[in-house]
N, CA, C and O atoms as CSV, one atom per row, in Angstrom:
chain,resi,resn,atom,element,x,y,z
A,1,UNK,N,N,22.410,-3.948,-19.178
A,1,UNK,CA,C,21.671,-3.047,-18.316
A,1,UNK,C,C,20.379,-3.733,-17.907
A,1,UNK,O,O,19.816,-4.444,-18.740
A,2,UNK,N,N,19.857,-3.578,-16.682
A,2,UNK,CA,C,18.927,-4.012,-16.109
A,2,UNK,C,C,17.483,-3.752,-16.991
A,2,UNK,O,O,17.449,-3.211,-18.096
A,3,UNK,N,N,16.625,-4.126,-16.446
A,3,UNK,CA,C,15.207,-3.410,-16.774
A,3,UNK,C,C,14.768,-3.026,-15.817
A,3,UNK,O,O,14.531,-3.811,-14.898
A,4,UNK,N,N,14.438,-1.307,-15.682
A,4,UNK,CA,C,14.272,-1.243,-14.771
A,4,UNK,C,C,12.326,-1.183,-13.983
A,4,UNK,O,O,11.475,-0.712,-14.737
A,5,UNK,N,N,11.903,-1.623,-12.688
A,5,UNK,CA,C,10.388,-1.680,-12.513
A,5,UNK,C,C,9.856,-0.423,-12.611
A,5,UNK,O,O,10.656,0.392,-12.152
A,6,UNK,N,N,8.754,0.134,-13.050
A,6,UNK,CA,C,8.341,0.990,-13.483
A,6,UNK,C,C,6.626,1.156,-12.763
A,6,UNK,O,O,5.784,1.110,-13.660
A,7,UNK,N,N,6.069,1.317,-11.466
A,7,UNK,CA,C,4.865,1.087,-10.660
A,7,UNK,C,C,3.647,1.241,-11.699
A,7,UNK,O,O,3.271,2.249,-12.297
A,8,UNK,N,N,3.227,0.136,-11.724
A,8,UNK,CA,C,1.766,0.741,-12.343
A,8,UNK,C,C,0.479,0.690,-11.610
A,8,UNK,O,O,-0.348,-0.216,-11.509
A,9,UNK,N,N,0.524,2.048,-11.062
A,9,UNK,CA,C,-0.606,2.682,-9.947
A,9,UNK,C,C,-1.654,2.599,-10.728
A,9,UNK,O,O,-1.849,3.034,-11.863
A,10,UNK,N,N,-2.665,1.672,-9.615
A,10,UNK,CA,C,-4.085,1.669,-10.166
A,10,UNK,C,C,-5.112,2.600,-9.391
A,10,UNK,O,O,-6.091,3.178,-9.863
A,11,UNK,N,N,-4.619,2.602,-8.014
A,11,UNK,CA,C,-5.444,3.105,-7.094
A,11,UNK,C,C,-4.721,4.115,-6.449
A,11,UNK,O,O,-3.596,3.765,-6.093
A,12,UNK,N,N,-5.077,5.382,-6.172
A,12,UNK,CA,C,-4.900,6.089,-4.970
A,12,UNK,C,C,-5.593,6.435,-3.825
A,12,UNK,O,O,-6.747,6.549,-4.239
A,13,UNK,N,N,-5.598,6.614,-2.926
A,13,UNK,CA,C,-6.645,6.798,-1.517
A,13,UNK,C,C,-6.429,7.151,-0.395
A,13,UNK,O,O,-5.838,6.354,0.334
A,14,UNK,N,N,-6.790,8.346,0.093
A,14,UNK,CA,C,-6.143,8.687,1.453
A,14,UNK,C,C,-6.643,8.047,3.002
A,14,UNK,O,O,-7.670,7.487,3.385
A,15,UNK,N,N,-5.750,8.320,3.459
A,15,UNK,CA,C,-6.262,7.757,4.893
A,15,UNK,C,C,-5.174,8.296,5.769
A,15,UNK,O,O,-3.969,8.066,5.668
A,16,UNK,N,N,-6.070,9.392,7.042
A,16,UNK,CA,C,-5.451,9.983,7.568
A,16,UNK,C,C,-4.936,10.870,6.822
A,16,UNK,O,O,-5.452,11.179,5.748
A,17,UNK,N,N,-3.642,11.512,7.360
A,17,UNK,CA,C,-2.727,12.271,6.375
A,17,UNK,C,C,-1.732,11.470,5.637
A,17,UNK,O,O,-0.561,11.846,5.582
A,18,UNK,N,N,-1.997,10.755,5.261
A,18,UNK,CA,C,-1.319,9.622,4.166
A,18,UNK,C,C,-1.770,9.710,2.859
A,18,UNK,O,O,-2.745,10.357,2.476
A,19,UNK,N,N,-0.750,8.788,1.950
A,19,UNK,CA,C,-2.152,8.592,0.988
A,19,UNK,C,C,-1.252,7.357,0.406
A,19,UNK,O,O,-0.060,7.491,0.127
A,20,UNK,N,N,-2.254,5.682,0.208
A,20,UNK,CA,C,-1.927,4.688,0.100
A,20,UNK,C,C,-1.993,4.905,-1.606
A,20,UNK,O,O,-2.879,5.459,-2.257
A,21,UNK,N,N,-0.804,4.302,-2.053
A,21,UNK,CA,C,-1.301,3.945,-4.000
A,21,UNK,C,C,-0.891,1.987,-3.639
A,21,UNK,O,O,-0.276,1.231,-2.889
A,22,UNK,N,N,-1.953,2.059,-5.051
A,22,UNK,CA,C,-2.020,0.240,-5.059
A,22,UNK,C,C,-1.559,0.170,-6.608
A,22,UNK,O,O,-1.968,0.710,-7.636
A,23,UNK,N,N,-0.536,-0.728,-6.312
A,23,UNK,CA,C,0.201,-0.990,-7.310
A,23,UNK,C,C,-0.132,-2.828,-8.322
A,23,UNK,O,O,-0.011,-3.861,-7.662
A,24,UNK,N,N,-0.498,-2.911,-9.762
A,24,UNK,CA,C,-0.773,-3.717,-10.135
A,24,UNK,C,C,0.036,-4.430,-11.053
A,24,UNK,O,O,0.363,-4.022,-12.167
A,25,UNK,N,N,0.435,-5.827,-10.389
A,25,UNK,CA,C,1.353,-6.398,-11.446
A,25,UNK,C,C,0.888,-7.980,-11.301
A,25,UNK,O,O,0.600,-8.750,-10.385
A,26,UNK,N,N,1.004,-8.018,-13.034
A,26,UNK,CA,C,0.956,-9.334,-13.135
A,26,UNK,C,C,2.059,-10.054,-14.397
A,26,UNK,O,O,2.470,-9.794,-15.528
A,27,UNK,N,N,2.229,-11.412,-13.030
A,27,UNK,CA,C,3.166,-12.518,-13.683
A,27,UNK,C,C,2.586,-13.853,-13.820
A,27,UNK,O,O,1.943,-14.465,-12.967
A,28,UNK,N,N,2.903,-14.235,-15.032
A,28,UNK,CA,C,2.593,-15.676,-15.112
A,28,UNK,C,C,1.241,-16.050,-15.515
A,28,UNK,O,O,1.020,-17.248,-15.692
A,29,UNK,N,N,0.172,-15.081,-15.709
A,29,UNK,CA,C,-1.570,-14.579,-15.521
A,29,UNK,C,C,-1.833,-14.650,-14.227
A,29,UNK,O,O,-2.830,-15.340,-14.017
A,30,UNK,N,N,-1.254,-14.138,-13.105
A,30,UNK,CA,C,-1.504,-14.076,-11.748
A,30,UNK,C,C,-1.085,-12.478,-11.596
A,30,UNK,O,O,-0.029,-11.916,-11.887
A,31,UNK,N,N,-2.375,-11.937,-11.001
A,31,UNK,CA,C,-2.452,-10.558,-10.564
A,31,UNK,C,C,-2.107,-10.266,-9.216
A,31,UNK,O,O,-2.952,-10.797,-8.496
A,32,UNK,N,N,-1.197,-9.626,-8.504
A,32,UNK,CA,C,-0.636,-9.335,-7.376
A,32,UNK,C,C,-1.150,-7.968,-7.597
A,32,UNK,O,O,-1.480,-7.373,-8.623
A,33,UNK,N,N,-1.125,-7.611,-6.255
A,33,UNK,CA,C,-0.987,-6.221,-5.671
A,33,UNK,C,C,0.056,-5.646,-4.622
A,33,UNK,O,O,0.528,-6.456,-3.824
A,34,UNK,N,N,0.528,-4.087,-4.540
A,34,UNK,CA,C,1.420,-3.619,-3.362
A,34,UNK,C,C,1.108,-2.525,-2.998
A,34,UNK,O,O,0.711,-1.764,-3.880
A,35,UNK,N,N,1.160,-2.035,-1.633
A,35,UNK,CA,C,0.670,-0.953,-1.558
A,35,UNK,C,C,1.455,-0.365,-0.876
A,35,UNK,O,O,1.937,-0.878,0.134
A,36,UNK,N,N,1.820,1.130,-1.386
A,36,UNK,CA,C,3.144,2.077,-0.907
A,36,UNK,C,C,2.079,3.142,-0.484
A,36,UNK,O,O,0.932,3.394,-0.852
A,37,UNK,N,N,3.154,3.791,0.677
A,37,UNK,CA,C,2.168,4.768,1.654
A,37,UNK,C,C,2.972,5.753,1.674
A,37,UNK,O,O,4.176,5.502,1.732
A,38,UNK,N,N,2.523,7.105,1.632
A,38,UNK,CA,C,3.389,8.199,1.313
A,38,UNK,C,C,3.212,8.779,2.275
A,38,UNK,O,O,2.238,8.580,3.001
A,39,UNK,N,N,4.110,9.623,2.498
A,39,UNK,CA,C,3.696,10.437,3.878
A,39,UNK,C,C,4.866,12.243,4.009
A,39,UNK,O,O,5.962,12.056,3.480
A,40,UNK,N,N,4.782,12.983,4.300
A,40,UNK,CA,C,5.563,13.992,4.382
A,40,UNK,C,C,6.654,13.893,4.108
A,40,UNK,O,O,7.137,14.490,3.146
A,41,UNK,N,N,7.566,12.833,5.161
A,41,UNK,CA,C,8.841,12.909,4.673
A,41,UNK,C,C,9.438,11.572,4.270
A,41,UNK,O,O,10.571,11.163,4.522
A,42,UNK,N,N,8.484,10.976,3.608
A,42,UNK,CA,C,8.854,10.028,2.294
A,42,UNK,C,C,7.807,9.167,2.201
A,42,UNK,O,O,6.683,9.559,2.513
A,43,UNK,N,N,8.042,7.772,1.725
A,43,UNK,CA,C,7.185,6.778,1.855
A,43,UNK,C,C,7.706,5.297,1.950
A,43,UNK,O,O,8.888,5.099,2.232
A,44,UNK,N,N,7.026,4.475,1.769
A,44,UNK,CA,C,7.113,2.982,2.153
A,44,UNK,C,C,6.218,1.985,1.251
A,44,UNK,O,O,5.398,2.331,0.400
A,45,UNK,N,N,6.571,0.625,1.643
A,45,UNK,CA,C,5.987,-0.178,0.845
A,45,UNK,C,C,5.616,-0.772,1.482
A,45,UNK,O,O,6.251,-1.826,1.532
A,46,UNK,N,N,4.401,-0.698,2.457
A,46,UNK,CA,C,3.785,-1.295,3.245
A,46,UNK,C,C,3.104,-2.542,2.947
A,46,UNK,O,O,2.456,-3.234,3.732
A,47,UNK,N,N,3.281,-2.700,1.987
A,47,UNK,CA,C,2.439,-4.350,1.553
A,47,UNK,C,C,3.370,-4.888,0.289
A,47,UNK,O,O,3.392,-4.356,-0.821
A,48,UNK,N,N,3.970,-5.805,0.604
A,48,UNK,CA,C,4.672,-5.915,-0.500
A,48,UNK,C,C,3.855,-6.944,-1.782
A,48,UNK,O,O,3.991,-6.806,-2.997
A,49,UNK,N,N,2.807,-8.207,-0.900
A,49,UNK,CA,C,2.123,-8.388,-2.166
A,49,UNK,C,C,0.633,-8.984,-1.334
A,49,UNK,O,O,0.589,-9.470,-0.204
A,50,UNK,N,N,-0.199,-8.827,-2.025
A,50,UNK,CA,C,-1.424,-9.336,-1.559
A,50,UNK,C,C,-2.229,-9.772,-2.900
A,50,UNK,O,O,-1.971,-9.441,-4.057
A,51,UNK,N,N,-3.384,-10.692,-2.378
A,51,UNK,CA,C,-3.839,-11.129,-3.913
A,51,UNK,C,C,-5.117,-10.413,-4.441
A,51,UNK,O,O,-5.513,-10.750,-5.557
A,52,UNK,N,N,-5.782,-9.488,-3.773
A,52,UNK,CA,C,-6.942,-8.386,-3.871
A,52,UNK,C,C,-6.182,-7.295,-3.755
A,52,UNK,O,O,-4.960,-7.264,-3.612
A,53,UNK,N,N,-7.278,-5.982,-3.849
A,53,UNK,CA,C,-6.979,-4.898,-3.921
A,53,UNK,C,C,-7.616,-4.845,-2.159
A,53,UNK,O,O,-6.927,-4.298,-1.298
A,54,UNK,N,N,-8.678,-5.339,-1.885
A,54,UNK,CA,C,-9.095,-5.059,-0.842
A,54,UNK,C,C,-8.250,-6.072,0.551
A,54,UNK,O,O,-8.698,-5.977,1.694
A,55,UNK,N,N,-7.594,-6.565,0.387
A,55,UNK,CA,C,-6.636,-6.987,1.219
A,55,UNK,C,C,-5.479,-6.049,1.129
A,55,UNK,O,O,-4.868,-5.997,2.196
A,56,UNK,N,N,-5.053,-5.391,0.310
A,56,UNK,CA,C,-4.208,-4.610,0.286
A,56,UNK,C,C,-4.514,-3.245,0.827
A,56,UNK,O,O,-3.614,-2.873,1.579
A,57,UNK,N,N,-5.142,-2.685,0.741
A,57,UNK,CA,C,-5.877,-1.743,1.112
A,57,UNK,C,C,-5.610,-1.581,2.613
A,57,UNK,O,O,-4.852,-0.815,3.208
A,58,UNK,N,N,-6.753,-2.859,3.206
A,58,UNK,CA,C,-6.722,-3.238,4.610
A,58,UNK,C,C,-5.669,-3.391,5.144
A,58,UNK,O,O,-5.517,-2.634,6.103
A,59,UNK,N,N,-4.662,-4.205,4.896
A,59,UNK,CA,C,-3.306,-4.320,5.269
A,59,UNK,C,C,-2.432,-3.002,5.197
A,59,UNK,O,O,-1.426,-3.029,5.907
A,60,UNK,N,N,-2.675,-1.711,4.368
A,60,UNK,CA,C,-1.762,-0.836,4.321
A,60,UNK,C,C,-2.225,-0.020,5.665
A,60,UNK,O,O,-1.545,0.301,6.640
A,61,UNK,N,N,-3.495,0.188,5.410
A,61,UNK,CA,C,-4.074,0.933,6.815
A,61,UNK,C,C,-3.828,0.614,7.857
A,61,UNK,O,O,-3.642,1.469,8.723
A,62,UNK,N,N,-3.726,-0.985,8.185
A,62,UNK,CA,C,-3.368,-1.635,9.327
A,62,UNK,C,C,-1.954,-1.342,9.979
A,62,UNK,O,O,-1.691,-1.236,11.176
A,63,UNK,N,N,-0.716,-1.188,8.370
A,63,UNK,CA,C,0.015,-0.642,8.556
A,63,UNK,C,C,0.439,0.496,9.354
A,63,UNK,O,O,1.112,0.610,10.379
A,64,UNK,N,N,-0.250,1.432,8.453
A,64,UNK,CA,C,-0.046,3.016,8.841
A,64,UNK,C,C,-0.704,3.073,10.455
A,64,UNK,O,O,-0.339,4.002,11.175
A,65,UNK,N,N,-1.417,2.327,10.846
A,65,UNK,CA,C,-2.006,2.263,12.450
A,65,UNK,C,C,-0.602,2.176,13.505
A,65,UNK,O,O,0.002,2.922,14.276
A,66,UNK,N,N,-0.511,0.640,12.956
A,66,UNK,CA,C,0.707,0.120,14.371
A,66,UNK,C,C,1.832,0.702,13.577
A,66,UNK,O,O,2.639,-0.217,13.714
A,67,UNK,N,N,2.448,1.596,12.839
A,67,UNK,CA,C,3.551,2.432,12.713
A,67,UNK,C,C,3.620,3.747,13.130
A,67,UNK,O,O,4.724,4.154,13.492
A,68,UNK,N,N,2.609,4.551,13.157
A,68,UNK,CA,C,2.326,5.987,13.638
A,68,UNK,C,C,1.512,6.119,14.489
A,68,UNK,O,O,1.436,7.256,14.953
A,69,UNK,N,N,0.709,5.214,14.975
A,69,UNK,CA,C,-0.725,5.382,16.208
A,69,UNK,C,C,-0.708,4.706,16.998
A,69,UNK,O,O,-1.616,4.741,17.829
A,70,UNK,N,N,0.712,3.445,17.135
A,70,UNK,CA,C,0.471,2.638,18.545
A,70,UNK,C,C,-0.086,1.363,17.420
A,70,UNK,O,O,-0.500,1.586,16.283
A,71,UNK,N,N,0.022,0.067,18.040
A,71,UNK,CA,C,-1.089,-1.129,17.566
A,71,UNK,C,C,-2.256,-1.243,17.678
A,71,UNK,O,O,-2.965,-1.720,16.792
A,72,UNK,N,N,-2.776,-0.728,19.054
A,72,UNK,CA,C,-3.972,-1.102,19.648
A,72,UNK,C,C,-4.627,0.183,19.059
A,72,UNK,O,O,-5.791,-0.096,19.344
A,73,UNK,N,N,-4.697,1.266,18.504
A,73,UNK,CA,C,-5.398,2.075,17.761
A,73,UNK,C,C,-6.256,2.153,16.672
A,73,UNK,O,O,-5.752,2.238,15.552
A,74,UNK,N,N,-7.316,2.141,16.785
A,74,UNK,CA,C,-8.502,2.370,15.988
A,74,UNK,C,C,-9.148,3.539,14.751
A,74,UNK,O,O,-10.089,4.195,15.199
A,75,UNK,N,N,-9.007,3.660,14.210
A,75,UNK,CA,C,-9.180,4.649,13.136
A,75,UNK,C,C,-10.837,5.152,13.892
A,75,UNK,O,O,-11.578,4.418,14.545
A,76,UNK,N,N,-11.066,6.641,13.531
A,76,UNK,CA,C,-12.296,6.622,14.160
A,76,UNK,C,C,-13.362,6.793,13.220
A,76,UNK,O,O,-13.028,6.445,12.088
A,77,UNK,N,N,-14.085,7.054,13.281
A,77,UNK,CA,C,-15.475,6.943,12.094
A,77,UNK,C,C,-15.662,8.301,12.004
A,77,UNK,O,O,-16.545,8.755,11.277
């Protein structure tokens, strides 16, 4: 039988009506990150690895932009 992966969420954070979790794993003593984006009617793994939390972050949002708002869309302040 397999082993199966088991997320170990460090971060949660919304943006928009989303809400990004950042997932922390490390292999080898190298810390990766992923960030899955949830949304009403399910979610995704919008980042599959980045080497910060704050690249991950950025990249999920960037995500959730050019998937639901068009590319050229701007989050507003």
């Amino acid at each position: 039988m397999i082993d199966p992966h088991y997320p170990n969420i460090v971060l949660t954070c919304p943006y928009r009506e989303f809400t990004i979790e950042l997932e922390q794993s490390v292999w080898q003593d190298v810390t990766t990150y992923a960030a899955w984006v949830n949304y009403d009617t399910g979610s995704a793994v919008a980042v599959p690895k980045a080497w910060t939390r704050a690249e991950a972050i950025k990249r999920a949002k960037q995500w959730i932009d050019r998937n639901f708002y068009g590319a050229n869309t701007r989050p507003s302040s």
